[in-house]
VOBA-1610 file (N, C-alpha, C; in pm, whole numbers, padded with zeros to 5 digits, always signed):
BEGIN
Unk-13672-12552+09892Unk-13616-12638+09788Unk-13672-12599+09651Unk-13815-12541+09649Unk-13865-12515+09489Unk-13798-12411+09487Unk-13767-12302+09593Unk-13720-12103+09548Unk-13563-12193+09507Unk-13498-12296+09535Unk-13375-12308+09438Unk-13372-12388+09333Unk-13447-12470+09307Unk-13454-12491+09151Unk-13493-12421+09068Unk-13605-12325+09091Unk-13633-12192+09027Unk-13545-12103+09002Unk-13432-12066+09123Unk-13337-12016+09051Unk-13220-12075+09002Unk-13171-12187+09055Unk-13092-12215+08950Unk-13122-12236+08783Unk-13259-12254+08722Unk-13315-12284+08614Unk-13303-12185+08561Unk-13347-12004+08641Unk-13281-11892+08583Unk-13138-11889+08563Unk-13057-11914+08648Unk-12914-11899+08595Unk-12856-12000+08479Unk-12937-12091+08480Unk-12861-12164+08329Unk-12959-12104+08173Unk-13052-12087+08175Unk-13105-11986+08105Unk-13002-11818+08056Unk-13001-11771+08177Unk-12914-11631+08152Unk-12764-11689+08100Unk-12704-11808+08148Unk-12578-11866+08094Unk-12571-11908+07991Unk-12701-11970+07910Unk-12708-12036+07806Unk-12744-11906+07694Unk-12757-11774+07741Unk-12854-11672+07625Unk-12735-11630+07523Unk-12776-11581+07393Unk-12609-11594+07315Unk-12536-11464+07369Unk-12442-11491+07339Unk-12334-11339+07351Unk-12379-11200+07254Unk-12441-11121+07340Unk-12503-10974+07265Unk-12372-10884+07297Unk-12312-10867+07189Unk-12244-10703+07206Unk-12312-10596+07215Unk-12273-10490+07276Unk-12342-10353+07292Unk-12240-10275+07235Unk-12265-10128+07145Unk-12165-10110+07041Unk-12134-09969+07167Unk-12032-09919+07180Unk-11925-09863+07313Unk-11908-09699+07225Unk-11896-09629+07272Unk-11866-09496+07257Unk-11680-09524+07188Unk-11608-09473+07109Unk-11444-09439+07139Unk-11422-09353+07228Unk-11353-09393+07314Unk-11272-09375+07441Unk-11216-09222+07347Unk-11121-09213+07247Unk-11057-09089+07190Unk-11083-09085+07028Unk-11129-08982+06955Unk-11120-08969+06827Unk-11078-08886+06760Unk-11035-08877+06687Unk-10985-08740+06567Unk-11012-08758+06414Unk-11115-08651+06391Unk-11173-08635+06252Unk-11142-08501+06203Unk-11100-08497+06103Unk-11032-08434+06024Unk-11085-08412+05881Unk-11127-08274+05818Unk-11161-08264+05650Unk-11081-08136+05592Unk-11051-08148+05508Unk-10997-08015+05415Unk-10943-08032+05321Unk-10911-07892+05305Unk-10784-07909+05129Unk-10695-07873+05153Unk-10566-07988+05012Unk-10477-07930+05025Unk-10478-07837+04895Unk-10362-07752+04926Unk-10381-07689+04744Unk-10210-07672+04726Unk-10155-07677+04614Unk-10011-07630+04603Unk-09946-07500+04457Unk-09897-07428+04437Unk-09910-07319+04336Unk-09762-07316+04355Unk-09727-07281+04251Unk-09594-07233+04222Unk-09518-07138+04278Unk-09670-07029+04272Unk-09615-06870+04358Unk-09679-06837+04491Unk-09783-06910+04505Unk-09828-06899+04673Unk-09777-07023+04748Unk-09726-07133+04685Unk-09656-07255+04813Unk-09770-07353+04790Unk-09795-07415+04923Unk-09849-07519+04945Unk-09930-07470+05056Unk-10063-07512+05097Unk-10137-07475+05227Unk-10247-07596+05255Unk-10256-07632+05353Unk-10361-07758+05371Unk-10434-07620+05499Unk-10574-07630+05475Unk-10669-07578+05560Unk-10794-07696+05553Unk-10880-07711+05704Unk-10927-07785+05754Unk-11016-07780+05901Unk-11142-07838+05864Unk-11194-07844+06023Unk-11125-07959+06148Unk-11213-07979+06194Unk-11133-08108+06325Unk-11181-08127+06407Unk-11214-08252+06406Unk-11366-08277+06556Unk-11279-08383+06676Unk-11252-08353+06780Unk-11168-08488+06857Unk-11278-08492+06966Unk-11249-08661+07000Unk-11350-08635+07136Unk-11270-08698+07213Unk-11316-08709+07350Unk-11246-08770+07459Unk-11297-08822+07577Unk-11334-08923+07612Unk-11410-08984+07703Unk-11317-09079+07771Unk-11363-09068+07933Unk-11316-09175+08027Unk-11314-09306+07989Unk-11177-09381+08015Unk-11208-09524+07954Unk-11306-09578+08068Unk-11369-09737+08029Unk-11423-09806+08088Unk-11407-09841+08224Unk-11438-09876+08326Unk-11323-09921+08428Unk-11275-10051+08481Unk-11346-10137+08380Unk-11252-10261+08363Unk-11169-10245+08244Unk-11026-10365+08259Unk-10975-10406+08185Unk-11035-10459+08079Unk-10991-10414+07925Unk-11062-10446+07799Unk-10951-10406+07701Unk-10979-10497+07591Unk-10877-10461+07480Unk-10967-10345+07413Unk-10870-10285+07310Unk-10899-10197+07227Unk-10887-10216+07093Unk-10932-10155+06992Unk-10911-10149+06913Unk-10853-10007+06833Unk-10717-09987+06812Unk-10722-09823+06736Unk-10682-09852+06567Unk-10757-09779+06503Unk-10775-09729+06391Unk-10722-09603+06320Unk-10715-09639+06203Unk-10658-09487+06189Unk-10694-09506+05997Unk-10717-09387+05925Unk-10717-09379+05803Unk-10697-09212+05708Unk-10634-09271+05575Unk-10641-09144+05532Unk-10687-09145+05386Unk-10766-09072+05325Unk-10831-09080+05167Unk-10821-08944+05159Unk-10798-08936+05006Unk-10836-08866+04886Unk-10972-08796+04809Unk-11001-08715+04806Unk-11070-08699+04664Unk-11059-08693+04582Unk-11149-08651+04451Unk-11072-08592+04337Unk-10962-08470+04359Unk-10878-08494+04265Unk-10740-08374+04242Unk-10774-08306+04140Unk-10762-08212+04156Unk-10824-08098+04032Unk-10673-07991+04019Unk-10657-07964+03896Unk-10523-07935+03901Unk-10599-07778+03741Unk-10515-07643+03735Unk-10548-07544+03686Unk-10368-07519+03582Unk-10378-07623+03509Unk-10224-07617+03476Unk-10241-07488+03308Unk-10109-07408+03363Unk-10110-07354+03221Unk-10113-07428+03109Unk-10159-07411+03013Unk-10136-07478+02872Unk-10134-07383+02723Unk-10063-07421+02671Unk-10049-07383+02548Unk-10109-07496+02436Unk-10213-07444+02350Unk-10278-07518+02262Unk-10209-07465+02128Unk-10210-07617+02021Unk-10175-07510+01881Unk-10264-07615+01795Unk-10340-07574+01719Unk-10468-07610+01667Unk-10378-07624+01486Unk-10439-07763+01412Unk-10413-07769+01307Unk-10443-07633+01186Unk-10376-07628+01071Unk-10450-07526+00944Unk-10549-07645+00912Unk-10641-07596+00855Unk-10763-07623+00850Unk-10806-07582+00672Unk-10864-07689+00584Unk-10872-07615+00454Unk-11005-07616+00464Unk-11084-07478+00380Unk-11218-07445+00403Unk-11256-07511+00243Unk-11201-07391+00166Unk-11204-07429+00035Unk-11039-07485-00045Unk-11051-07549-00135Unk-10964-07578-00210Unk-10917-07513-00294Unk-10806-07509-00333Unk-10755-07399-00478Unk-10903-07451-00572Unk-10916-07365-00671Unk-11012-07403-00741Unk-10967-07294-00910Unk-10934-07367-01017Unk-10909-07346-01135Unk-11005-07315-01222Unk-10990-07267-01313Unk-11051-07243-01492Unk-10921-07196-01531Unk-10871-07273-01650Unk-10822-07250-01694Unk-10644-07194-01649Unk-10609-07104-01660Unk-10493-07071-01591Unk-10521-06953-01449Unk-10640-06964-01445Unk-10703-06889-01323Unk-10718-06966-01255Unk-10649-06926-01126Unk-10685-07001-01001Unk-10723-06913-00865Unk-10811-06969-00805Unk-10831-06871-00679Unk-10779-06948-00588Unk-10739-06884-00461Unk-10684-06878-00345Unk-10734-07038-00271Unk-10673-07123-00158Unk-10747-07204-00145Unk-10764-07093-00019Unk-10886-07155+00057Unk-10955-07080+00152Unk-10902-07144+00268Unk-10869-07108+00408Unk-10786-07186+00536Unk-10834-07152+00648Unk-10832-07192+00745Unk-10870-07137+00884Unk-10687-07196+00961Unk-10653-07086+00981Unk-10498-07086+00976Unk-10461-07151+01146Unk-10345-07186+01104Unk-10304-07255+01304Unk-10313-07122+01405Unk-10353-07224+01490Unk-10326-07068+01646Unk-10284-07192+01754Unk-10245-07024+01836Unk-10176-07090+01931Unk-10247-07030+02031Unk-10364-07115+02164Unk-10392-07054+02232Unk-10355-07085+02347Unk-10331-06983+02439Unk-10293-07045+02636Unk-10418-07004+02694Unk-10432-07152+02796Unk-10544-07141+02880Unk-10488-07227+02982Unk-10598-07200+03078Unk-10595-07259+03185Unk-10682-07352+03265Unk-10707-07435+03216Unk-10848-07517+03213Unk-10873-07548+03389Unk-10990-07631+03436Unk-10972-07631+03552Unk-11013-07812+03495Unk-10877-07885+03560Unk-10869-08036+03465Unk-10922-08166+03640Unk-11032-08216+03596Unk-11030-08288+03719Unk-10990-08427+03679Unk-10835-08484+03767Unk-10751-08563+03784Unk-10835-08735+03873Unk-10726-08826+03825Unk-10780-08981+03914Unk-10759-08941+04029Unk-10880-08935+04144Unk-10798-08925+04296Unk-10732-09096+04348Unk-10663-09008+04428Unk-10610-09103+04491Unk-10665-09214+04590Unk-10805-09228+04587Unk-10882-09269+04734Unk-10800-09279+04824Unk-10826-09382+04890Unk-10795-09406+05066Unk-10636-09454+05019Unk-10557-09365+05067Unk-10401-09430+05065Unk-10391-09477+05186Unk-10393-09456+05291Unk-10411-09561+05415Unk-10473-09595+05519Unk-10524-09734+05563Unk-10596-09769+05639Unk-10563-09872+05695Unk-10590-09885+05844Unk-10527-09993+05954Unk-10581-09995+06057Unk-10578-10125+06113Unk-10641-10087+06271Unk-10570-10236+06299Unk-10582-10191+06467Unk-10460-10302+06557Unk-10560-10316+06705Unk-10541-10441+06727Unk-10652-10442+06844Unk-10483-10490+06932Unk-10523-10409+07048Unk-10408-10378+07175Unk-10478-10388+07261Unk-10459-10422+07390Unk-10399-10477+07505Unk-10459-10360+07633Unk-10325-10224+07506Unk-10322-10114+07624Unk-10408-10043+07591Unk-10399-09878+07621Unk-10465-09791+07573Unk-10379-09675+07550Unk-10348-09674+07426Unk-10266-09544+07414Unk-10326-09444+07327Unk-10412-09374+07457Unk-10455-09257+07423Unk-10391-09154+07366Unk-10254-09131+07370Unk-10159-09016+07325Unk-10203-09036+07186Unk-10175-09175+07138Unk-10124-09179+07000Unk-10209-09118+06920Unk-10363-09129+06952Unk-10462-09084+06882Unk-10473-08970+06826Unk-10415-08873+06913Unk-10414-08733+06872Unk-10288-08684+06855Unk-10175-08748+06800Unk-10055-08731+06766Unk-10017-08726+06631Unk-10008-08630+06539Unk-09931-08595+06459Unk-09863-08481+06491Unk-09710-08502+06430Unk-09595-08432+06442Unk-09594-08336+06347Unk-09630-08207+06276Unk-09534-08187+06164Unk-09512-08026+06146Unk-09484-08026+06279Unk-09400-07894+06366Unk-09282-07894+06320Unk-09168-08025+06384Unk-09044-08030+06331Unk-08989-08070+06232Unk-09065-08100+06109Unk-09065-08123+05987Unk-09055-08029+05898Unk-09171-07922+05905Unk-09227-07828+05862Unk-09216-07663+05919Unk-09181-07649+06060Unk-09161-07525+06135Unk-09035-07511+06207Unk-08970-07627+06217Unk-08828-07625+06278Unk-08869-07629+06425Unk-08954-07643+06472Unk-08987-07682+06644Unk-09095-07743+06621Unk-09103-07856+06740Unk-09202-07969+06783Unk-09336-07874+06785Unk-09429-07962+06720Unk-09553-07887+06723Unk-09678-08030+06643Unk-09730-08047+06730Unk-09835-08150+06715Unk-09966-08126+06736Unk-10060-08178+06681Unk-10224-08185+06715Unk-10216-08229+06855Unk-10140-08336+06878Unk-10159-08405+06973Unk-10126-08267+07119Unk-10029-08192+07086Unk-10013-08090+07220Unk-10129-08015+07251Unk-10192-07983+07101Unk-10333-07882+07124Unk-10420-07917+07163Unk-10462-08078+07127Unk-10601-08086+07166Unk-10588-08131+07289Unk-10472-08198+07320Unk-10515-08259+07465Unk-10479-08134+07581Unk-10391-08089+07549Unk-10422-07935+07624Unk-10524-07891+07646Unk-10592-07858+07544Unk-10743-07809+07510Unk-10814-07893+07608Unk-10811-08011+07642Unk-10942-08116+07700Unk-10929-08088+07897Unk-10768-08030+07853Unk-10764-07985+08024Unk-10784-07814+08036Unk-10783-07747+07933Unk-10768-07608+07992Unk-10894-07459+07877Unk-10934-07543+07799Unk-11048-07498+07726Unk-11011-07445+07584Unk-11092-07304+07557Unk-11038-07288+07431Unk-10879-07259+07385Unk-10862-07297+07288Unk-10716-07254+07239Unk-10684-07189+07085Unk-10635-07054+07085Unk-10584-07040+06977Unk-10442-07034+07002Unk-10414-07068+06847Unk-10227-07093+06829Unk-10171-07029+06732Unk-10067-06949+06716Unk-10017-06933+06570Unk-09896-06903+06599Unk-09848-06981+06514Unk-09697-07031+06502Unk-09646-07000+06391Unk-09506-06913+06405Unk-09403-06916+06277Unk-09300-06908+06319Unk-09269-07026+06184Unk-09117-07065+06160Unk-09100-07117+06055Unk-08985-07223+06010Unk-08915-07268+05860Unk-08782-07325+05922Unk-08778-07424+05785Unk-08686-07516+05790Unk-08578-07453+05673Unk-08445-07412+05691Unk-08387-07427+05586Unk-08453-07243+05495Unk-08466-07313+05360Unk-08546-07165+05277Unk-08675-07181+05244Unk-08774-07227+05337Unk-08885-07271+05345Unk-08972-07175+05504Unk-09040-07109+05477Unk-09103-07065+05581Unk-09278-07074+05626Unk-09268-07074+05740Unk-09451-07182+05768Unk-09507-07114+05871Unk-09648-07084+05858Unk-09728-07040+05902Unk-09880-07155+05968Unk-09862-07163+06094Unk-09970-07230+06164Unk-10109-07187+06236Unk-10202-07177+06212Unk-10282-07135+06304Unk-10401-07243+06334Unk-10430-07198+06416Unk-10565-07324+06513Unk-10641-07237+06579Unk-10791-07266+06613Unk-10861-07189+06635Unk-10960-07274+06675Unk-10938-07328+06842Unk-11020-07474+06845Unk-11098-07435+06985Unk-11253-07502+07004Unk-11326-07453+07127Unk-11387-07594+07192Unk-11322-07578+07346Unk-11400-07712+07391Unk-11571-07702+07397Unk-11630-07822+07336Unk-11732-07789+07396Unk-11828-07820+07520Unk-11974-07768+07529Unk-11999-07821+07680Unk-12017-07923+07680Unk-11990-07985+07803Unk-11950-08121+07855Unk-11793-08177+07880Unk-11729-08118+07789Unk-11636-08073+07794Unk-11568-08233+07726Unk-11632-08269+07600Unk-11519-08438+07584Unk-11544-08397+07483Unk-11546-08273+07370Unk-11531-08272+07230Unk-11487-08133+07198Unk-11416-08141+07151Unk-11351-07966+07038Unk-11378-07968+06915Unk-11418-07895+06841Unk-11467-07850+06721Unk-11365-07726+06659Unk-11251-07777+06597Unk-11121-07664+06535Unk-11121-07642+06406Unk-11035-07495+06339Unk-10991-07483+06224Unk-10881-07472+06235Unk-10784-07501+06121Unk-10665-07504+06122Unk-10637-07485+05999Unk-10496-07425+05941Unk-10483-07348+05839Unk-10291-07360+05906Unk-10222-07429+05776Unk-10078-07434+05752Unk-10010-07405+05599Unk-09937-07337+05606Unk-09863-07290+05509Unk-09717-07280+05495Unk-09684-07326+05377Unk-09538-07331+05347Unk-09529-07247+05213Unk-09395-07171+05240Unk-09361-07086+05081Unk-09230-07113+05068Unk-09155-07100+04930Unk-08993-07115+04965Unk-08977-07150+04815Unk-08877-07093+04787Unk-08805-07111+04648Unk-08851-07325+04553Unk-08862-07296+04484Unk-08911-07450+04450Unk-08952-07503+04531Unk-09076-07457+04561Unk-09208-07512+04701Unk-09200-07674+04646Unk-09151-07771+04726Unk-09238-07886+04696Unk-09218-07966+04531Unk-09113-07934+04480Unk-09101-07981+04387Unk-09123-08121+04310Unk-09109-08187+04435Unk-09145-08359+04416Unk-09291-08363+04354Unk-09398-08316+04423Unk-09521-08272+04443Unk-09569-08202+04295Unk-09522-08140+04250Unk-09500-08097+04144Unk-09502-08178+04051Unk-09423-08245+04031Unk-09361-08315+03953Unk-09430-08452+03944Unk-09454-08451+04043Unk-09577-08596+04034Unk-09772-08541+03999Unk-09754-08448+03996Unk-09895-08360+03934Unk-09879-08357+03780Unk-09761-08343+03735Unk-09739-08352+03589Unk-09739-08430+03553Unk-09688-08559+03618Unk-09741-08727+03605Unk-09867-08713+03537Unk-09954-08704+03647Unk-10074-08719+03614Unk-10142-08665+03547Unk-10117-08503+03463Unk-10102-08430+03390Unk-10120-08509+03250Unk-10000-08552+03238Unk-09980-08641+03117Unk-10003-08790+03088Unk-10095-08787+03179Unk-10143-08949+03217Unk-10265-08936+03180Unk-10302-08811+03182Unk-10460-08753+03146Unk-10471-08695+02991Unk-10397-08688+02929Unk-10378-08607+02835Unk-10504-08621+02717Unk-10598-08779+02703Unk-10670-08754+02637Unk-10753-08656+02680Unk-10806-08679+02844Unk-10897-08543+02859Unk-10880-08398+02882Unk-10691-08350+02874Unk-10675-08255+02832Unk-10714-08192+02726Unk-10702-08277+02615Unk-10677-08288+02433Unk-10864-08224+02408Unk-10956-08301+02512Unk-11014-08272+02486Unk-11097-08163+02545Unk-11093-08100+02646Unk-11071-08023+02722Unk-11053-07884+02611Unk-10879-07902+02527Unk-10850-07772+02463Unk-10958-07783+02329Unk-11012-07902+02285Unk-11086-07895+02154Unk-11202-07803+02184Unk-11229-07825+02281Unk-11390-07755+02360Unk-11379-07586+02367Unk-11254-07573+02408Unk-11219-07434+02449Unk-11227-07318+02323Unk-11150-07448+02211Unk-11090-07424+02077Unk-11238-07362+01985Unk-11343-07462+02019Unk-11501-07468+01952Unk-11505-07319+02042Unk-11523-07281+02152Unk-11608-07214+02181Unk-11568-07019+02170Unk-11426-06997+02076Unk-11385-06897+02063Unk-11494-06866+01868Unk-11525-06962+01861Unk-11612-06923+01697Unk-11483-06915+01604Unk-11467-06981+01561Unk-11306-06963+01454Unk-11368-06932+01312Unk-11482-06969+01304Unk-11595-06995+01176Unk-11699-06882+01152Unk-11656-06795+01241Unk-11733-06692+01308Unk-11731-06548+01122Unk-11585-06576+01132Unk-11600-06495+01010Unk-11603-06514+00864Unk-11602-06599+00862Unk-11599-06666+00678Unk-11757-06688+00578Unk-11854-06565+00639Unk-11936-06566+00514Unk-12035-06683+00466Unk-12016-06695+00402Unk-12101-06812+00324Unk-12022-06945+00313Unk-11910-06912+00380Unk-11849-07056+00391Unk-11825-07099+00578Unk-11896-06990+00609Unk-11918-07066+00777Unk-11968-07158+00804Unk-12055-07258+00775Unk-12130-07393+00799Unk-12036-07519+00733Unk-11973-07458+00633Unk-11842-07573+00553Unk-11783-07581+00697Unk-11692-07483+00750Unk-11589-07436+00813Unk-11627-07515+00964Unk-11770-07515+01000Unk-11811-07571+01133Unk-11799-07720+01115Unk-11883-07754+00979Unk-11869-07920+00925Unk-11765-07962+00936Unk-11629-07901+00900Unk-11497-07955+00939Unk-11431-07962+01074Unk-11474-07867+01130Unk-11483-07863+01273Unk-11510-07954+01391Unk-11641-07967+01318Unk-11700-08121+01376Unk-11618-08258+01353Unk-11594-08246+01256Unk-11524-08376+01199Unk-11418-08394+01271Unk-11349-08329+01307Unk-11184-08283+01358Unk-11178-08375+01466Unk-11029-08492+01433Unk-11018-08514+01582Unk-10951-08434+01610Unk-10977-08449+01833Unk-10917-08364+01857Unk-10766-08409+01933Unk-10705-08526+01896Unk-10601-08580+01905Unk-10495-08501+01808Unk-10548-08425+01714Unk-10466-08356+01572Unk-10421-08215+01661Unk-10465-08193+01800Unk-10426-08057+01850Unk-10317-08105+01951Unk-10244-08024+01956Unk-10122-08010+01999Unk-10124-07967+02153Unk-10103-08008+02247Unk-10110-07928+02368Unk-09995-07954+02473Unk-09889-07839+02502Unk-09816-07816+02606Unk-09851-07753+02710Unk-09788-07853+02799Unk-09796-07788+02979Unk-09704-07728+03016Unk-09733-07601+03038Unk-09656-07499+03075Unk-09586-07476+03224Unk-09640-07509+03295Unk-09655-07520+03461Unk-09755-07584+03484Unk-09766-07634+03643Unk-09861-07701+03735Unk-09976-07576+03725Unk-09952-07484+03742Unk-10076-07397+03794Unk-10111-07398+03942Unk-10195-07450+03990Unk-10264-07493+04103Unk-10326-07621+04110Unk-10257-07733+04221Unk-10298-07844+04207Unk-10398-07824+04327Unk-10494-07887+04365Unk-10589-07905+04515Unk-10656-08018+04499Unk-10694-08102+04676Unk-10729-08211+04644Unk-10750-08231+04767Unk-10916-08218+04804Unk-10973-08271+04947Unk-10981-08373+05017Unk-10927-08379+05131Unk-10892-08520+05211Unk-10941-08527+05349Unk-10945-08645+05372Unk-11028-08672+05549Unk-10927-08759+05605Unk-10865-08713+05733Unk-10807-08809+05816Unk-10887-08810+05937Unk-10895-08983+06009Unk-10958-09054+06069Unk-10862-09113+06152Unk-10876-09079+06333Unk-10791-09195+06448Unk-10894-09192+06555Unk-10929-09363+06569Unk-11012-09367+06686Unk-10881-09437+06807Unk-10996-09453+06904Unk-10967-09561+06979Unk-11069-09653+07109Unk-11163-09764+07016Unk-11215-09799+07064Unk-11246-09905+07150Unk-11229-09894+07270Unk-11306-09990+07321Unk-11384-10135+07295Unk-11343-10301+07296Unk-11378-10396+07290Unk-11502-10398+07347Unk-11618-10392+07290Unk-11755-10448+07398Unk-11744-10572+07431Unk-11773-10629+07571Unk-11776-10735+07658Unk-11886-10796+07601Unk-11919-10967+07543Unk-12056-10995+07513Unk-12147-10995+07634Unk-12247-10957+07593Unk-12332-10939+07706Unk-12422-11037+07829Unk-12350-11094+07752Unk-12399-11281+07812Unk-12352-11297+07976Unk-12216-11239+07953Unk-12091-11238+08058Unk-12143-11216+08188Unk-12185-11112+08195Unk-12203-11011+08323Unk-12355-11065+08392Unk-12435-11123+08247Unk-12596-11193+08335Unk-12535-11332+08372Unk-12411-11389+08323Unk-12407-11533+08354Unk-12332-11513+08535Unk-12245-11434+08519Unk-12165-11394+08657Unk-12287-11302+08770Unk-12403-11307+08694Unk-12473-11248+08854Unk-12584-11371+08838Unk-12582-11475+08757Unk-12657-11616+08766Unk-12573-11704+08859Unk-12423-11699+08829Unk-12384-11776+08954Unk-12305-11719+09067Unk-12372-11596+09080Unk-12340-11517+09180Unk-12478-11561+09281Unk-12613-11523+09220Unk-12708-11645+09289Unk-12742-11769+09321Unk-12674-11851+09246Unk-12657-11981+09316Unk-12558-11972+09419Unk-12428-11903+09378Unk-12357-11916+09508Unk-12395-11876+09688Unk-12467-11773+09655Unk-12594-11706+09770Unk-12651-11795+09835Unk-12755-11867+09740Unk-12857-11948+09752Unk-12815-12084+09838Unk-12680-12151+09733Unk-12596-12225+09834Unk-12571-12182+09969Unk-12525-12127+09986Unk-12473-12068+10110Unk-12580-12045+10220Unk-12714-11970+10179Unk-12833-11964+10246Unk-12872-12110+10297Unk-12854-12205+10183Unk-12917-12384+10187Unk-12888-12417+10303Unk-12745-12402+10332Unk-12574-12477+10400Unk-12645-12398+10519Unk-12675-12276+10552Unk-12663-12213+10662Unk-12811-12264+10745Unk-12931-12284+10687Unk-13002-12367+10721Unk-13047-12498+10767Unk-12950-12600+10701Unk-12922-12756+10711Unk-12882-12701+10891Unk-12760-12660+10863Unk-12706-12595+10992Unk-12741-12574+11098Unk-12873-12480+11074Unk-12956-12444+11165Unk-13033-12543+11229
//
């Protein structure tokens, strides 16, 4: 009679302790880093590493949670430009009499450069997560953009999970949509233990007006930036010496220089140049931890139920 109040006193103890989560491995993940870059005359190319893992689910029933995200860095964009810099007066006409000398000028120019201009990134354009029921492992490692981009189905999702059954994999794929032609390669190794791959990957598109949208929304931002273009070309403008030759009137010539806004300079965008802009995509799928309370309260009245039963079988006796 005391060995069961003793334990029943343990089982309301272990029933009463709070709910401890234990934080769970993801069942599937896909991590993703690289750049994209886009050019007028080489296309568009996103290159990138890629870490997926893959582990046995649990073997009870449990919800999940999958996640997924995608961010930005800075955009750094190499756009042609054409600068045209104000005339500039050094000295003034200057008189005696019906004599006058010359006024002195530092005359307009027009210079093209190509600055390397760093743009607002875009941070995280999307992020979500959905707690489910099931487990849909496919989805995790599923992006499509084979038949978008190459004119045949071609997904992460075929490579890596291939990969998790049959080891290393390289891939390279060509094709094109239309007057657009694309170049794929992957270069991915399971590693030991065999629930993670470590890949590079490298895609390319070329084709008459690559991407024009893309373009065109870089010049957005182009001209959305324009004070720190403006100032950008003033810097460029200082560092050719314009003052370089005028004698005894070079320190006038810099003094005005200084003074100068540089809102008074003129600057056209000629083309995009080269836009690029490093990004990380993120898909888990994790696993709900059970509170931990659960499993000590179900083997607390897994011993009373025993204990009962032992009591009953004794009275009996």
């Amino acid at each position: 009679m005391t060995i069961m109040r003793f334990v029943a006193t343990g089982a309301l103890v272990l029933a009463a302790s709070p709910a401890i989560s234990s934080t769970l491995p993801p069942t599937a993940l896909l991590e993703s880093s690289g750049v994209l870059s886009l050019n007028s005359g080489s296309g568009f190319e996103a290159r990138g590493d890629l870490r997926a893992e893959y582990r046995a689910p649990p073997p009870r029933a449990r919800p999940y949670i999958f996640s997924t995200s995608l961010s930005f860095g800075t955009l750094n964009v190499t756009p042609d430009v054409t600068i045209t810099t104000p005339e500039i007066v050094i000295v003034d006409e200057i008189c005696f009499g019906s004599l006058c000398s010359p006024a002195m000028t530092l005359p307009s120019q027009t210079i093209n450069v190509s600055p390397d201009v760093p743009l607002l990134g875009l941070g995280t354009v999307f992020e979500g997560s959905v707690r489910s029921p099931d487990l849909p492992l496919g989805d995790v490692f599923a992006f499509d953009y084979g038949t978008p981009l190459l004119g045949a189905p071609l997904s992460f999702g075929d490579l890596v999970q291939n990969q998790f059954e049959t080891g290393d994999a390289t891939v390279s794929v060509t094709g094109g949509v239309g007057p657009f032609n694309s170049v794929f390669d992957y270069d991915g190794e399971l590693q030991p233990g065999g629930d993670v791959i470590l890949a590079e990957y490298a895609l390319g598109i070329t084709g008459p007006g690559i991407l024009g949208d893309i373009e065109s929304f870089a010049l957005d931002l182009i001209n959305d930036n324009t004070d720190q273009l403006t100032g950008l070309a003033f810097d460029l403008f200082l560092g050719t010496d314009p003052c370089g030759g005028y004698g005894v009137f070079e320190a006038t010539c810099n003094a005005l220089l200084a003074g100068l806004d540089p809102d008074s300079f003129g600057v056209t965008v000629n083309s995009l140049g080269t836009l690029s802009a490093d990004y990380t995509l993120s898909k888990s799928i994790v696993p709900v931890p059970l509170p931990a309370a659960l499993p000590l309260m179900a083997g607390g009245l897994g011993l009373l139920g025993l204990m009962g039963w032992r009591r009953r079988r004794d009275v009996v006796a």
